[in-house]
C-alpha positions as CSV (number, residue, x, y, z in Angstrom):
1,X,54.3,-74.5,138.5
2,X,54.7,-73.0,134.9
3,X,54.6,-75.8,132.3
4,X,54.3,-76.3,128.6
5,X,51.8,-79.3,127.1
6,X,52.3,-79.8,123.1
7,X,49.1,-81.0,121.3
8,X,49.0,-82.3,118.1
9,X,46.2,-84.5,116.2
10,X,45.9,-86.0,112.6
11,X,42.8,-87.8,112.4
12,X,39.6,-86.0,112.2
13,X,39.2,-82.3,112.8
14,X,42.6,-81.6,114.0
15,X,41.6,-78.0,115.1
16,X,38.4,-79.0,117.3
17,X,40.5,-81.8,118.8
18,X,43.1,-79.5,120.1
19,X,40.6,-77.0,121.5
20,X,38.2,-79.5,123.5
21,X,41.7,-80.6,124.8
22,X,42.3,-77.0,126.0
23,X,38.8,-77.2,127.5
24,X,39.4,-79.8,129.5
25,X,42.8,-79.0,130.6
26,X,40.9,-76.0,131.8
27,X,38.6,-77.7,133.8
28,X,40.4,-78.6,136.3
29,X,40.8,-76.3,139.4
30,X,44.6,-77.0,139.4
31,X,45.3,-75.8,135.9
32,X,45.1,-71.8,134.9
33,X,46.0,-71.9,131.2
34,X,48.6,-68.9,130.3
35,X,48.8,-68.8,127.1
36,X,47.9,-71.1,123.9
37,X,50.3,-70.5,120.7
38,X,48.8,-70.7,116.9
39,X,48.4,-73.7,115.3
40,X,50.6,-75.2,113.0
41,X,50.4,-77.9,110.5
42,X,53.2,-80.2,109.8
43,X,54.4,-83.6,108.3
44,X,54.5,-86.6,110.3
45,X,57.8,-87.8,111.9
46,X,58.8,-91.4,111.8
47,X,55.6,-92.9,110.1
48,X,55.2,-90.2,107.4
49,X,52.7,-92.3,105.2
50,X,49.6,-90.9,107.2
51,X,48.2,-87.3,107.4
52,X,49.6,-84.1,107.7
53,X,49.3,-83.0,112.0
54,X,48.1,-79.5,113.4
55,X,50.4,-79.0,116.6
56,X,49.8,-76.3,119.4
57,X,51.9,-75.5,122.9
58,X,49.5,-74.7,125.5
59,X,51.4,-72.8,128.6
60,X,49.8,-73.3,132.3
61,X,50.3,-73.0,136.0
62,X,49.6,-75.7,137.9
63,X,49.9,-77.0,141.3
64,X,49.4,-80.4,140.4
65,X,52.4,-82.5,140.7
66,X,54.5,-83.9,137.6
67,X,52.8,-87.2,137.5
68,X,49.9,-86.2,138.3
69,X,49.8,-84.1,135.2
70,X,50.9,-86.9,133.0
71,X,47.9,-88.4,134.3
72,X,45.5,-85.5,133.1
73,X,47.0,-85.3,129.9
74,X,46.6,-89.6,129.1
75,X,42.9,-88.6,130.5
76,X,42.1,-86.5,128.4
77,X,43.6,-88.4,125.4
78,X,41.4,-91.0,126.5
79,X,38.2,-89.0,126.4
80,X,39.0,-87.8,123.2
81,X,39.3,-91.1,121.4
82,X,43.2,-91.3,121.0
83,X,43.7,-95.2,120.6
84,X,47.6,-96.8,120.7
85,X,48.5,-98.5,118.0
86,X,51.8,-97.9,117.1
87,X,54.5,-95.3,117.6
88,X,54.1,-92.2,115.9
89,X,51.3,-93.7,113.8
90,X,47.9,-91.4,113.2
91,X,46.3,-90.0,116.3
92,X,43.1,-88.1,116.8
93,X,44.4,-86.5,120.1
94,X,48.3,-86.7,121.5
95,X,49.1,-84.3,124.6
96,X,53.0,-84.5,125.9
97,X,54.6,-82.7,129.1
98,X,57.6,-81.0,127.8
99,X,58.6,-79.3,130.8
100,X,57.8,-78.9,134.0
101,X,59.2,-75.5,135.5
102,X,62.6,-76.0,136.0
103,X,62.6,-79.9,136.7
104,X,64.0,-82.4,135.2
105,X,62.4,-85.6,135.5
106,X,63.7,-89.0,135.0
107,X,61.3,-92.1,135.9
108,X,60.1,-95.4,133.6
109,X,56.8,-92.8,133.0
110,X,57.4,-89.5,132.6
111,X,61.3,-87.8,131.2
112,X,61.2,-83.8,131.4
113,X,62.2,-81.6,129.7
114,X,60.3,-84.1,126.8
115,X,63.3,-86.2,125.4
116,X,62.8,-85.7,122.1
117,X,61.4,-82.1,122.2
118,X,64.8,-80.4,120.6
119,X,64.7,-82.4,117.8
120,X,61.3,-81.5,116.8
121,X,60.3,-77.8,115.0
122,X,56.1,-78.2,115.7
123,X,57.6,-78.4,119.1
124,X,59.6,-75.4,119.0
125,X,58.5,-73.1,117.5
126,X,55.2,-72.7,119.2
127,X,57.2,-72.7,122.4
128,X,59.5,-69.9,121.4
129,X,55.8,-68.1,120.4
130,X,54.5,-68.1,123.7
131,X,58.1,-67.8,125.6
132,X,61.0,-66.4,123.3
133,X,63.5,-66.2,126.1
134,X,62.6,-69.8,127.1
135,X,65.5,-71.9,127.8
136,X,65.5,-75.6,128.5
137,X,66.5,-77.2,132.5
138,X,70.1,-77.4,133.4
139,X,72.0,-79.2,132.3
140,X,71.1,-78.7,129.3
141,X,70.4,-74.6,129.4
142,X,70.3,-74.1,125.6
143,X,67.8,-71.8,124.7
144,X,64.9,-72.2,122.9
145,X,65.6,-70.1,119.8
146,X,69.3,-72.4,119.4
147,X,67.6,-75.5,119.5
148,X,65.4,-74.2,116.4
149,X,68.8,-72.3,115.0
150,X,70.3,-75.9,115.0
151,X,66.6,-77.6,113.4
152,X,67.7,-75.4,110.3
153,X,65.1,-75.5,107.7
154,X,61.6,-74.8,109.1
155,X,59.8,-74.1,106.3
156,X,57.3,-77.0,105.7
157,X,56.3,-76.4,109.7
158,X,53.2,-74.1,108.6
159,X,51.9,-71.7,111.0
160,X,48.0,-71.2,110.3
161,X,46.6,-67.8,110.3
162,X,44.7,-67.6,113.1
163,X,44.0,-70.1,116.2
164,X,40.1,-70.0,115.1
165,X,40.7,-70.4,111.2
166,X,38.2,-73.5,111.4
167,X,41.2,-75.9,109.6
168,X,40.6,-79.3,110.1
């Protein structure tokens, strides 16, 4: 099943974080990763008194099922040292399904297409990187590049130059 993970990290070096997370994601005999996008620093949402957060989309097939998946990803935010404290506060490692194929999802544990993933640019624009003709699950079936058309300014969302730049 193709599927889209976003990363993002704040706390330590943001970079490294993201690419041990691709590692392990790797790892696993049920995930072939597709594609990775660049990374892209950007300003905290909701709690913006804390570091500035380099974001990534990772694309993968996988013949895990959704929750399963879920489970990876809160693995390998465990392994990496992601702690939760509060919503949207700091985070040295955050992975989140956004979708799942063409499923969507509605249980107490996992919502896909990612509820809030429309709404958010270091979402989005990676996503339209790797998959420009994307378009989100019925029923929604807006596309990818109208859901940043409707973001309108993207500017502070700042794409790095290269995936290997060594940012932190």
């Amino acid at each position: 099943m193709i599927s889209y993970i976003s990363l993002g990290a704040n706390i330590g070096n943001r970079v490294e974080q993201l690419k041990q997370a691709v590692e392990m994601l790797q790892q696993r005999e049920e995930i072939r990763i597709l594609a990775l996008s660049s990374f892209y620093e950007t300003k905290p949402v909701g709690v913006t008194d804390q570091p500035d957060f380099i974001n990534a989309v990772v694309k993968i097939d996988t013949s895990l099922p959704p929750l399963t998946l879920l489970e990876v990803t809160q693995y390998i935010e465990q392994e990496l040292g992601r702690v939760r404290k509060e919503k949207w506060g700091p985070r040295k490692i955050d992975l989140d399904l956004l979708l799942y194929g063409e499923e969507t999802i509605e249980l107490e544990s996992l919502i896909v297409p990612h509820p809030r993933m429309t709404e958010r640019g270091f979402v989005l624009l990676p996503l339209e990187e790797l998959t420009p003709d994307l378009t989100l699950p019925e029923p929604d079936g807006r596309s990818i590049s109208h859901c940043i058309r409707a973001l309108g300014d993207t500017s502070d969302i700042v794409k790095l130059p290269e995936k290997n730049d060594g940012a932190t």
